[in-house]
N, C-alpha and C positions, 0 to 999 in steps of 0.2 A: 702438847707433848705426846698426847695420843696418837696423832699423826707418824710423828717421830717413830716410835715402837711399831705401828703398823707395819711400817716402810721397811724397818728394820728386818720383820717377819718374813715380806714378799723379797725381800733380798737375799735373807736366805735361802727361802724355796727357788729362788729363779737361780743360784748360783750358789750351789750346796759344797761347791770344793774350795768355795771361798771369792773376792771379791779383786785381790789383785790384779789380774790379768785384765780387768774389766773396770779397773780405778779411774783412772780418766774416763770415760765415757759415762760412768757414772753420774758423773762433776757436772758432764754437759747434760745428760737425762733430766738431774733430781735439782741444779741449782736456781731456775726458776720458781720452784716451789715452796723453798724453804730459806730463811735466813743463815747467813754465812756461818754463824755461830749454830745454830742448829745440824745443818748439813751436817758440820766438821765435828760434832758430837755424834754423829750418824756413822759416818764414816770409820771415825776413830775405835770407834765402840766392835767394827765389824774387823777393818784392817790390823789396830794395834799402834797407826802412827797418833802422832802428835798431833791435837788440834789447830795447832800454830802453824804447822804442816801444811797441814790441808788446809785453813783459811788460805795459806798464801796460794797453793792452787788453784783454789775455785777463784781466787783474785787474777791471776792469770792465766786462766780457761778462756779463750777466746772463739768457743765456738759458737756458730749462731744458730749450726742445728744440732736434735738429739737423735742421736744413732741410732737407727731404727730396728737394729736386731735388740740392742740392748732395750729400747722402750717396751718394744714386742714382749717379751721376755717379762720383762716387770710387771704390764699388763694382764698377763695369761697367769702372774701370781699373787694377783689379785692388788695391784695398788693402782690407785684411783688419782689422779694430776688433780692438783689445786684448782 
């Protein structure tokens, strides 16, 4: 769960007016790292939606890469990939 809260932190510094504009790409970034049920507590905690919400997103995220301005971004706020 440390993990979790970490993320949470570099999410807000990389993207301090908030996270919507950048919801999906998100999903594709962070969903290798964490369990669906996790992510979606992650997410939710930041956006306001539903976890059920967002489990079914990340379930139908079909991308195979993470976008690289968005990783960039995360990185330089300090969060660290599994």
């Amino acid at each position: 769960m440390e993990k979790v809260y970490a993320t949470i932190e570099c999410i807000k510094k990389a993207f301090p007016e908030g996270i919507d504009h950048v919801y999906f790409e998100l999903i594709a970034c962070l969903k290798s790292d964490f369990t669906e049920q996790n992510l979606a507590a992650l997410l939710s905690y930041l956006c306001g939606k539903e976890p059920l919400v967002i489990i079914r997103d990340i379930q139908n995220d079909e991308s195979e890469t993470k976008p690289q301005k968005i990783m960039e971004a995360l990185l330089q706020s300090g969060y660290h990939c599994a």
